[in-house]
mmCIF file as gemmi writes it, N, C-alpha and C atoms, coordinates in Angstrom:
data_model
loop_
_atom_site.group_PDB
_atom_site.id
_atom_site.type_symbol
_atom_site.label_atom_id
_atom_site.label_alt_id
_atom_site.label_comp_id
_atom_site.label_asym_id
_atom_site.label_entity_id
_atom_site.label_seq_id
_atom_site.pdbx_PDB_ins_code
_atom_site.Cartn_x
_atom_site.Cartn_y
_atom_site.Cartn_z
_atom_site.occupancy
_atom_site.B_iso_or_equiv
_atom_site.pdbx_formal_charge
_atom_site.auth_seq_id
_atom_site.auth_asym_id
_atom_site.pdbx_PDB_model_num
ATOM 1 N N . UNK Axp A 1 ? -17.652 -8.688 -31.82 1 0 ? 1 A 1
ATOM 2 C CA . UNK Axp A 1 ? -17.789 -7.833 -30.658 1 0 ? 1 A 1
ATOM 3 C C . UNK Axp A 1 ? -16.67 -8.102 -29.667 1 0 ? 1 A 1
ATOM 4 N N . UNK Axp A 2 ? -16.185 -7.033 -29.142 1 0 ? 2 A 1
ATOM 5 C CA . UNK Axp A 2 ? -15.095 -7.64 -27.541 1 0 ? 2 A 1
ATOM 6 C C . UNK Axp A 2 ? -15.586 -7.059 -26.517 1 0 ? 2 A 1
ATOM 7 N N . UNK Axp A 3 ? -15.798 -8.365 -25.926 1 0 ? 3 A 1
ATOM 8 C CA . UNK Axp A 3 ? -16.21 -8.391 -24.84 1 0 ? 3 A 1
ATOM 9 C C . UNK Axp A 3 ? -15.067 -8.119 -23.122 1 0 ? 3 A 1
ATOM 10 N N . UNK Axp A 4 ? -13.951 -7.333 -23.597 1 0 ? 4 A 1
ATOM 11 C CA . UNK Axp A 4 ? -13.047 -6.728 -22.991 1 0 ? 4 A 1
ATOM 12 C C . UNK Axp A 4 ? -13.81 -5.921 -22.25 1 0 ? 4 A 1
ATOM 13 N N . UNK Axp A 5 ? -13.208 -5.814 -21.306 1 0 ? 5 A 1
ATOM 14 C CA . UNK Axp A 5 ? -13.751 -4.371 -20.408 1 0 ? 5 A 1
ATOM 15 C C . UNK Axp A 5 ? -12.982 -3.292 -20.202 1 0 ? 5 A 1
ATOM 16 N N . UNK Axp A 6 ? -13.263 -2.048 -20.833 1 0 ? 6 A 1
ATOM 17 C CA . UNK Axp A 6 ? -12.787 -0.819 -20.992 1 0 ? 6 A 1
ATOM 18 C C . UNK Axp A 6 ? -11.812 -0.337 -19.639 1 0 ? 6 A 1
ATOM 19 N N . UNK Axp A 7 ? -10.505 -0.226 -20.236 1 0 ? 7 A 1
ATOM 20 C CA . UNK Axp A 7 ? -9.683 0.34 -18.725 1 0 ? 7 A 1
ATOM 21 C C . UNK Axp A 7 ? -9.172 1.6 -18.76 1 0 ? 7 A 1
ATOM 22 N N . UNK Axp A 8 ? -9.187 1.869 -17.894 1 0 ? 8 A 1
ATOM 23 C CA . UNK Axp A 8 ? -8.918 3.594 -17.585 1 0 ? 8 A 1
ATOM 24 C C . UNK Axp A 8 ? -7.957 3.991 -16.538 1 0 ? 8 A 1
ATOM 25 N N . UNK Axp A 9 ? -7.347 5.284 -16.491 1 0 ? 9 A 1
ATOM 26 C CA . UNK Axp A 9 ? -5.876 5.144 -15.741 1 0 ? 9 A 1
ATOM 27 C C . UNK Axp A 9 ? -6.761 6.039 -14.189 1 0 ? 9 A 1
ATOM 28 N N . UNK Axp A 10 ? -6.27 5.188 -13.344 1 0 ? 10 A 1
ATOM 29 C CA . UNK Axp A 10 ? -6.83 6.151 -11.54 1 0 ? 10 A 1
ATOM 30 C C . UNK Axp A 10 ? -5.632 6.42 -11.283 1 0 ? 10 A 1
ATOM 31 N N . UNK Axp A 11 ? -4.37 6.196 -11.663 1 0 ? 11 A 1
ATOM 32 C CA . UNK Axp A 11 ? -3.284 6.406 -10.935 1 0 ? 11 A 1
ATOM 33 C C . UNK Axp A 11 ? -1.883 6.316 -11.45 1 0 ? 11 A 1
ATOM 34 N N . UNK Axp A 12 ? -1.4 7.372 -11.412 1 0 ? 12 A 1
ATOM 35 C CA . UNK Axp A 12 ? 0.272 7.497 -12.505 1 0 ? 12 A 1
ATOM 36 C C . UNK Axp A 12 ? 1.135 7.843 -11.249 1 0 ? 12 A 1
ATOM 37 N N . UNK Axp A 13 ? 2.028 6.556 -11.254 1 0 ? 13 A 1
ATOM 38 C CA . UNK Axp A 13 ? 2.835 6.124 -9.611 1 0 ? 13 A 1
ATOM 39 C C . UNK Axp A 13 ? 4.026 6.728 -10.692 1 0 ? 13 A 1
ATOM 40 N N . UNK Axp A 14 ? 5.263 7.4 -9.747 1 0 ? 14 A 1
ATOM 41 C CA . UNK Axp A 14 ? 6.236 7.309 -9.872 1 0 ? 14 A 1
ATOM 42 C C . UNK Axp A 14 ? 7.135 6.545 -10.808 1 0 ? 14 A 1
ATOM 43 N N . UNK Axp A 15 ? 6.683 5.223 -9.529 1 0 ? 15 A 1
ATOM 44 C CA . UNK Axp A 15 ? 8.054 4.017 -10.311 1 0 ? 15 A 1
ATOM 45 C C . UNK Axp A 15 ? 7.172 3.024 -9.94 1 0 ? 15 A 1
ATOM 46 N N . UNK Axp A 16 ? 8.327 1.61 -10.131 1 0 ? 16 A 1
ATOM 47 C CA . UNK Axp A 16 ? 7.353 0.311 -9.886 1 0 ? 16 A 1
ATOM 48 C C . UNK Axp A 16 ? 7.059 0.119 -8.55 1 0 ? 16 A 1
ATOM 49 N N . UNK Axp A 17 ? 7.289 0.495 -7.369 1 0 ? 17 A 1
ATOM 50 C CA . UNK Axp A 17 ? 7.409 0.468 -6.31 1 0 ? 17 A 1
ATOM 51 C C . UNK Axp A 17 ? 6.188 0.704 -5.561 1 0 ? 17 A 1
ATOM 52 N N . UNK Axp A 18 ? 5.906 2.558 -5.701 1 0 ? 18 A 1
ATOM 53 C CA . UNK Axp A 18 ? 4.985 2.984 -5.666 1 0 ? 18 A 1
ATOM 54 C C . UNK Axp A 18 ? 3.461 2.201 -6.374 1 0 ? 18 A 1
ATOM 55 N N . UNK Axp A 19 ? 3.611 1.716 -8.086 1 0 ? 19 A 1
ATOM 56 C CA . UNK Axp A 19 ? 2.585 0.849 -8.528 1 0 ? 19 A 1
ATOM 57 C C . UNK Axp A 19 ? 2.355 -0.324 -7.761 1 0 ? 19 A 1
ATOM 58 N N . UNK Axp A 20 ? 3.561 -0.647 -6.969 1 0 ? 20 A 1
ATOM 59 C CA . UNK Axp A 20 ? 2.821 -2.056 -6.618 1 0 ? 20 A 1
ATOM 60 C C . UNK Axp A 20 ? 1.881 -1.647 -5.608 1 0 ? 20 A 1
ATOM 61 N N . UNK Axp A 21 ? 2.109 -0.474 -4.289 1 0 ? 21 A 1
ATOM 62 C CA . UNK Axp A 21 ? 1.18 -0.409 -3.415 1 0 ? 21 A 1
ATOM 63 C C . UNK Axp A 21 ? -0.172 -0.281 -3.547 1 0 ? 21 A 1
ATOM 64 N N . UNK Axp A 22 ? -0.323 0.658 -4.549 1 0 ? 22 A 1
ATOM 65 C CA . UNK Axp A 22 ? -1.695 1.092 -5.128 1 0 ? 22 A 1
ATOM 66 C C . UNK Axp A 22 ? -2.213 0.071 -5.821 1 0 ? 22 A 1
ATOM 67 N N . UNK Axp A 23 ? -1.24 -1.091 -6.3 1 0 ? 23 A 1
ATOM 68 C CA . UNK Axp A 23 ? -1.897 -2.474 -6.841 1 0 ? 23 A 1
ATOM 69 C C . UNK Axp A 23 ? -2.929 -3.062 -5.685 1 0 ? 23 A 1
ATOM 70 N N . UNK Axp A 24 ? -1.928 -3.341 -4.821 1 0 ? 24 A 1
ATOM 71 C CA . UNK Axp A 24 ? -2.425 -4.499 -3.372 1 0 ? 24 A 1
ATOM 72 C C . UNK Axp A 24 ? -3.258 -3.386 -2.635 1 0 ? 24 A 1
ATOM 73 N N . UNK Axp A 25 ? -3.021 -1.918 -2.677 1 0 ? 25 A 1
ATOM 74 C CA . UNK Axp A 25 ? -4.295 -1.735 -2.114 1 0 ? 25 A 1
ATOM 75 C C . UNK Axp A 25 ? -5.905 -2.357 -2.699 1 0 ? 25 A 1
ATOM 76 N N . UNK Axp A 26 ? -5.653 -1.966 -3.694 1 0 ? 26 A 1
ATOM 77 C CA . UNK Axp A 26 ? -6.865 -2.409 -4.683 1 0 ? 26 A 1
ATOM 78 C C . UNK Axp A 26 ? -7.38 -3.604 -4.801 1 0 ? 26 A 1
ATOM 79 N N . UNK Axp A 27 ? -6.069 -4.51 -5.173 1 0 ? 27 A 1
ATOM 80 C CA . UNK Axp A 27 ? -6.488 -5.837 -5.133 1 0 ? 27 A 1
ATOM 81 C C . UNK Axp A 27 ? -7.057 -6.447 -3.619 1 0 ? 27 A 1
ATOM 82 N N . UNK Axp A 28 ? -6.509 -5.665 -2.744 1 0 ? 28 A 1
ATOM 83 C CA . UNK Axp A 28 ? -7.253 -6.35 -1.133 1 0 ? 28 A 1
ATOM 84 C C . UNK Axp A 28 ? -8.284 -5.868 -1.105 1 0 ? 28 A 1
ATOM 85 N N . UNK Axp A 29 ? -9.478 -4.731 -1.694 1 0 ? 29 A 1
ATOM 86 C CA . UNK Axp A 29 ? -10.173 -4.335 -1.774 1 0 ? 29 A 1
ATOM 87 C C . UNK Axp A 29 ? -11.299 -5.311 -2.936 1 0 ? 29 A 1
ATOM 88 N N . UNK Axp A 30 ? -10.701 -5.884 -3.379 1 0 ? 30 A 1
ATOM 89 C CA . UNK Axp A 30 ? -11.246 -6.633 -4.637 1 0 ? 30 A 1
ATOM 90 C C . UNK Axp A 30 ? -11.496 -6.387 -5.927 1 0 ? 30 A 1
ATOM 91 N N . UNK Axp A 31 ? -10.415 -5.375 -6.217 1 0 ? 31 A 1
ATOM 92 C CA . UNK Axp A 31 ? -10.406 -4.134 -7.536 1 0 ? 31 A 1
ATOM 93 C C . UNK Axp A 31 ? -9.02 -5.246 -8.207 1 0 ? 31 A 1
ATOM 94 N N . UNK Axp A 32 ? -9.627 -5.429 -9.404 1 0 ? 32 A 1
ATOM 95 C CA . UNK Axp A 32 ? -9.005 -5.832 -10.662 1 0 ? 32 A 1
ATOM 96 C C . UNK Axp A 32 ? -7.589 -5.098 -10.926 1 0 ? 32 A 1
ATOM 97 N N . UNK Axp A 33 ? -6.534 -5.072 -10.939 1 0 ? 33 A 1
ATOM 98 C CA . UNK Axp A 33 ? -6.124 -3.726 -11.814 1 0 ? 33 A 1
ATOM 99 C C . UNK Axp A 33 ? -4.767 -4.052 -12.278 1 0 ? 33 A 1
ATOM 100 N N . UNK Axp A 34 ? -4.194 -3.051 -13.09 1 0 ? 34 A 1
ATOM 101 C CA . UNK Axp A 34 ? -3.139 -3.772 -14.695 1 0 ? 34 A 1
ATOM 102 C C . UNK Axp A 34 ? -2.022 -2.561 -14.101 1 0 ? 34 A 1
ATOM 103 N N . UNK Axp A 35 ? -0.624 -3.046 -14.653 1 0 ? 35 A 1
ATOM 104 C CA . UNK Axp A 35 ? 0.053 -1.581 -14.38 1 0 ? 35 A 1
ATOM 105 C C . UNK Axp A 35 ? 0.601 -1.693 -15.888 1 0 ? 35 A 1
ATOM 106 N N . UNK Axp A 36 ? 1.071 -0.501 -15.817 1 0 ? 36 A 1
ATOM 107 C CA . UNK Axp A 36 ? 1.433 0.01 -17.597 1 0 ? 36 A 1
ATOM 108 C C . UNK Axp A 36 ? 2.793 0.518 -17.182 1 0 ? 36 A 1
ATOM 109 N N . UNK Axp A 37 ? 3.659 0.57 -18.083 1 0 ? 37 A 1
ATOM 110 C CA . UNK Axp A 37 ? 4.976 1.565 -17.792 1 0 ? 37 A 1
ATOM 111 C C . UNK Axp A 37 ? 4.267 2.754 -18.829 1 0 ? 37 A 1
ATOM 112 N N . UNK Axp A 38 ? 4.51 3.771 -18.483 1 0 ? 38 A 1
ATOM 113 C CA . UNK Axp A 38 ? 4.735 4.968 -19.151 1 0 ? 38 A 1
ATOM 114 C C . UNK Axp A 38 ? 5.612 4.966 -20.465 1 0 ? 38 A 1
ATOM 115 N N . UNK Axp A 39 ? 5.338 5.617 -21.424 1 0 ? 39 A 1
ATOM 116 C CA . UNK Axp A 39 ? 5.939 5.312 -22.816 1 0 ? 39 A 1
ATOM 117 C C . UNK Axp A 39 ? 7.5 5.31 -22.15 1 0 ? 39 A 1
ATOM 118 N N . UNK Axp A 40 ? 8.3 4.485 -22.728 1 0 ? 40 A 1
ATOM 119 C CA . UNK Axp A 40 ? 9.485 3.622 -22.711 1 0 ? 40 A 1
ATOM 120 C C . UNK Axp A 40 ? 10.605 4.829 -23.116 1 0 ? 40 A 1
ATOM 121 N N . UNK Axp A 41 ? 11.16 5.04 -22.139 1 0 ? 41 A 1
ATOM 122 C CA . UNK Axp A 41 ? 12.46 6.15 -22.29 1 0 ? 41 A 1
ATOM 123 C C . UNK Axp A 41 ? 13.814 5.847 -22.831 1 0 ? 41 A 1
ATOM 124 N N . UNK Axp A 42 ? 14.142 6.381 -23.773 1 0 ? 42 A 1
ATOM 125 C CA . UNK Axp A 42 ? 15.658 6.53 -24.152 1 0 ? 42 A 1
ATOM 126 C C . UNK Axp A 42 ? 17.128 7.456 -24.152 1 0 ? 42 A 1
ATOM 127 N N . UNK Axp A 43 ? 17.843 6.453 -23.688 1 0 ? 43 A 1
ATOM 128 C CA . UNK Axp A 43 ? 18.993 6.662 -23.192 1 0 ? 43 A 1
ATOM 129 C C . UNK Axp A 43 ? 20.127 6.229 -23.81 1 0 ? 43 A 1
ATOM 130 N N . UNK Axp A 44 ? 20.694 6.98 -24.967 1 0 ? 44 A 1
ATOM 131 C CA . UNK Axp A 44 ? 21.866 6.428 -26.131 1 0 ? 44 A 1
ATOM 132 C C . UNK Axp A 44 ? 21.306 5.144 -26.494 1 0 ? 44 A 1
ATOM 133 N N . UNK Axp A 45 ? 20.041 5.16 -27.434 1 0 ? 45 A 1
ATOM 134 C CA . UNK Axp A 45 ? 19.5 4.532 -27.885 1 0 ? 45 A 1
ATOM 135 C C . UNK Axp A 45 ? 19.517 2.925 -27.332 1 0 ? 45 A 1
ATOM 136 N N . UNK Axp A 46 ? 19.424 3 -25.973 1 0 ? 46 A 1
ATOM 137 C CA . UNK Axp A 46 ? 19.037 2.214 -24.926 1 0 ? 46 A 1
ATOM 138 C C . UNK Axp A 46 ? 17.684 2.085 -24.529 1 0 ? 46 A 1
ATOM 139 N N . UNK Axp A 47 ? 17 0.783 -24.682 1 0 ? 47 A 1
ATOM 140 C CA . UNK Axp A 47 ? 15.703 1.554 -24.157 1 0 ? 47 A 1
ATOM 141 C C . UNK Axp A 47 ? 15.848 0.646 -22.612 1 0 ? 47 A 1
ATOM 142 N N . UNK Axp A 48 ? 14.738 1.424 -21.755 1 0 ? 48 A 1
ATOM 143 C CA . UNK Axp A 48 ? 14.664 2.1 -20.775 1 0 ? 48 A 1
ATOM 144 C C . UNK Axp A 48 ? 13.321 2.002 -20.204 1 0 ? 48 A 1
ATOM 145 N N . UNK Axp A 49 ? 12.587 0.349 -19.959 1 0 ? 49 A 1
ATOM 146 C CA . UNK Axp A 49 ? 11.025 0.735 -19.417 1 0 ? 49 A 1
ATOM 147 C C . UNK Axp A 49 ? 11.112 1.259 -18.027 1 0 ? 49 A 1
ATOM 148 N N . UNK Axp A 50 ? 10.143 1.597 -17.983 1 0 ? 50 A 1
ATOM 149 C CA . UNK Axp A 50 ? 9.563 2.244 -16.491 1 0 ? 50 A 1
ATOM 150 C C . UNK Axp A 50 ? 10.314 3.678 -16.168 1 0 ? 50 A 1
ATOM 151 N N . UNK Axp A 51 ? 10.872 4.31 -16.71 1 0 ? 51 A 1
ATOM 152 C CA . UNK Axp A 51 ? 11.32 5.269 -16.51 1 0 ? 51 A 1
ATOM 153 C C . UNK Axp A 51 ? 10.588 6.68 -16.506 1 0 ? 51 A 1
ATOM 154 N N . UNK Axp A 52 ? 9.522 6.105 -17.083 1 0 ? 52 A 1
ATOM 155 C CA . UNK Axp A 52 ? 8.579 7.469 -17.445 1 0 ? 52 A 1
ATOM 156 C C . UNK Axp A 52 ? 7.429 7.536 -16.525 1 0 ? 52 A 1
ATOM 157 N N . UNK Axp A 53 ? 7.26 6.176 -15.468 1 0 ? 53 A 1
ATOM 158 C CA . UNK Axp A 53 ? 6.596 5.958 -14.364 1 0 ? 53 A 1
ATOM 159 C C . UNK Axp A 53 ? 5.666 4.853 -14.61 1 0 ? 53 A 1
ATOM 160 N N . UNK Axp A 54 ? 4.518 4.387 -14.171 1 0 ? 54 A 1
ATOM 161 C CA . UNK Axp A 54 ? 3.569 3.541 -14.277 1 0 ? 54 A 1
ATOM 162 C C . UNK Axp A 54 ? 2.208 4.158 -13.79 1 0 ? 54 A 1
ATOM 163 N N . UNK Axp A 55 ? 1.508 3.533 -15.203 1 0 ? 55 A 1
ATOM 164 C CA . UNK Axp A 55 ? -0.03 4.147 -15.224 1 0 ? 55 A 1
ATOM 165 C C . UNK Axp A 55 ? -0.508 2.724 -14.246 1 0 ? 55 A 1
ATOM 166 N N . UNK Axp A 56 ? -1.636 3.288 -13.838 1 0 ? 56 A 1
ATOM 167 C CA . UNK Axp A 56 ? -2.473 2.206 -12.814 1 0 ? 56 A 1
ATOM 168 C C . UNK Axp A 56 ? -3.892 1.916 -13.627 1 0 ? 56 A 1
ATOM 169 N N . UNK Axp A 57 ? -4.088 0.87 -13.948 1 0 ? 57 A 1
ATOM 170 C CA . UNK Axp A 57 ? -5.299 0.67 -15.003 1 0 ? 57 A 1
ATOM 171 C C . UNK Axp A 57 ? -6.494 0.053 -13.91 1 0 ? 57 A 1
ATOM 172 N N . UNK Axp A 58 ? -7.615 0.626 -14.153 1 0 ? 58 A 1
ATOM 173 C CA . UNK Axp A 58 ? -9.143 -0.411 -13.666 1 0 ? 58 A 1
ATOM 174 C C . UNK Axp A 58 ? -10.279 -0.161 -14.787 1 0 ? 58 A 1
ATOM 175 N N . UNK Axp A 59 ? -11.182 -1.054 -14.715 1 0 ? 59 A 1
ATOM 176 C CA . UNK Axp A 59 ? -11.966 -1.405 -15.61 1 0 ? 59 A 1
ATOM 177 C C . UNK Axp A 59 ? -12.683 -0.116 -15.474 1 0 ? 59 A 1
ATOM 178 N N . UNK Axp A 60 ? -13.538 0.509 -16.086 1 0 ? 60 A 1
ATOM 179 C CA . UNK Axp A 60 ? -14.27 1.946 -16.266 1 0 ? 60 A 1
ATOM 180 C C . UNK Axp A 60 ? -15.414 1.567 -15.157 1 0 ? 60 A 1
ATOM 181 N N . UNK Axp A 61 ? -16.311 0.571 -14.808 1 0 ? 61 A 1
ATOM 182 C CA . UNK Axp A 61 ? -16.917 0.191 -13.882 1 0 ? 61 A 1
ATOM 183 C C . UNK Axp A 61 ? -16.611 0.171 -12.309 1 0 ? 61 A 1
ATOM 184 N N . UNK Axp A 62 ? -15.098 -0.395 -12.222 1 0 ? 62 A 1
ATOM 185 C CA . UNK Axp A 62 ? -14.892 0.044 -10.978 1 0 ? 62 A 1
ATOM 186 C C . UNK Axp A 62 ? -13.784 1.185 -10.572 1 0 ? 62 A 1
ATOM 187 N N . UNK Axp A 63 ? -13.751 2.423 -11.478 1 0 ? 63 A 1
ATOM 188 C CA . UNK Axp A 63 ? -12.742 3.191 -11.623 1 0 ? 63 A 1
ATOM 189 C C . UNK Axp A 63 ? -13.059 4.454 -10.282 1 0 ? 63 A 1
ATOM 190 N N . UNK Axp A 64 ? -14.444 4.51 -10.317 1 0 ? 64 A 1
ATOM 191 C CA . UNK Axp A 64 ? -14.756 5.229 -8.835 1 0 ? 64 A 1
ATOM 192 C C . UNK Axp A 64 ? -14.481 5.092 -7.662 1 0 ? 64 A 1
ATOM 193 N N . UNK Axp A 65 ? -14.774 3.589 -7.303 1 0 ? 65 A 1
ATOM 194 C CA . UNK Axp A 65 ? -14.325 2.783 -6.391 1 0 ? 65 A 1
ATOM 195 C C . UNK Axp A 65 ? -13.178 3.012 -6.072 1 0 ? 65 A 1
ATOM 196 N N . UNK Axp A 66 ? -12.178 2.382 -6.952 1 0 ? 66 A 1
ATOM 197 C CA . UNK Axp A 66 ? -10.76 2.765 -7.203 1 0 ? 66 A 1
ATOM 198 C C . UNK Axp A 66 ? -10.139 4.163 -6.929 1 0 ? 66 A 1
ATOM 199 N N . UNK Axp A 67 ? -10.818 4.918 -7.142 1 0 ? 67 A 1
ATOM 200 C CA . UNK Axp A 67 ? -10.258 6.209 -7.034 1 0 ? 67 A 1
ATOM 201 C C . UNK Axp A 67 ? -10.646 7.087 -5.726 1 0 ? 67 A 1
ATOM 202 N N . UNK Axp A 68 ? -11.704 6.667 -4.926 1 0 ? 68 A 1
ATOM 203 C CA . UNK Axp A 68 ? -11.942 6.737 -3.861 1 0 ? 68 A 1
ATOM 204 C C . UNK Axp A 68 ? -11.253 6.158 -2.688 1 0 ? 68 A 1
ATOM 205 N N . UNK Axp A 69 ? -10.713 4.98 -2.952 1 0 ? 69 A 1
ATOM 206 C CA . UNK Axp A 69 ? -9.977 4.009 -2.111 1 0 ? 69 A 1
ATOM 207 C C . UNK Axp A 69 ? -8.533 5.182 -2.317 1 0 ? 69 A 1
ATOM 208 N N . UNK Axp A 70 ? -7.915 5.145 -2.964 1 0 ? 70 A 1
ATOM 209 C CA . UNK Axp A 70 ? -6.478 6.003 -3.06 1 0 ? 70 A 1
ATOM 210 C C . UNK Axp A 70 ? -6.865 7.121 -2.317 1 0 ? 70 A 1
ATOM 211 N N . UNK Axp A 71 ? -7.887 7.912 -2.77 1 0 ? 71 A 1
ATOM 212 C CA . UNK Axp A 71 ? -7.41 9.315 -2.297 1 0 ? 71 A 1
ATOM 213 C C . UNK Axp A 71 ? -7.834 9.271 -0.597 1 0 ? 71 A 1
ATOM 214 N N . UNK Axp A 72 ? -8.781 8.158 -0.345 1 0 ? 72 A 1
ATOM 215 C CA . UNK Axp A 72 ? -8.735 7.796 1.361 1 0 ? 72 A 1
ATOM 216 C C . UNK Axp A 72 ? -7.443 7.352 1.959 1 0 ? 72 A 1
ATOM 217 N N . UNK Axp A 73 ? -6.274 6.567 1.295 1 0 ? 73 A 1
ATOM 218 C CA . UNK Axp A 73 ? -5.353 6.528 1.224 1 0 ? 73 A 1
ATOM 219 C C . UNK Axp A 73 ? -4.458 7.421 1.553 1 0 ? 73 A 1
ATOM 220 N N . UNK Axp A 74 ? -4.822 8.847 1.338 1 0 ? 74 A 1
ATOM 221 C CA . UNK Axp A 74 ? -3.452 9.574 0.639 1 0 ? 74 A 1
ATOM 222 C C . UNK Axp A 74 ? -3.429 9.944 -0.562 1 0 ? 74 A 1
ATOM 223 N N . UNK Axp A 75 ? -3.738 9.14 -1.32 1 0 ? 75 A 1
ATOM 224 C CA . UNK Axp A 75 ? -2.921 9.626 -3.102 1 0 ? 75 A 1
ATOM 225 C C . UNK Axp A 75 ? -3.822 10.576 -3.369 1 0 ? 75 A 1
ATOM 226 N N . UNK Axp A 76 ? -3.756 10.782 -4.649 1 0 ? 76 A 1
ATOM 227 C CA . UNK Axp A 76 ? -4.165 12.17 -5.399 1 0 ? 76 A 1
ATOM 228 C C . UNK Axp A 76 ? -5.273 12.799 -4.987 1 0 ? 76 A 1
């Protein structure tokens, strides 16, 4: 069995910049949360993370929470 906890995306930032705010909002709130780069872009077979932006991950439990906090925020 895995005992992982299911994560789900509240938030697709721009760049890393933008991910970090929506991180530390969360995390000062006491929300868990992971950032992802967006599938990995190429450039003359250069690769290229973060270019495609960053997904914002929280556990499926506190993904309401999470998504309430942003859009009081501002975001989406």
């Amino acid at each position: 069995m895995n005992n992982e906890p299911k994560l789900v995306e509240v938030y697709s930032a721009n760049g890393d910049l933008e991910a970090q705010v929506i991180k530390g909002l969360l995390e000062s709130n006491g929300i868990t949360c992971f950032l992802q780069p967006h599938a990995v872009s190429s450039l003359q077979n250069i690769l290229v993370p973060g270019m495609g932006g960053v997904r914002v991950l929280v556990s499926a439990e506190e993904a309401g929470q999470a998504t309430k906090l942003i859009e009081a925020e501002g975001g989406p």
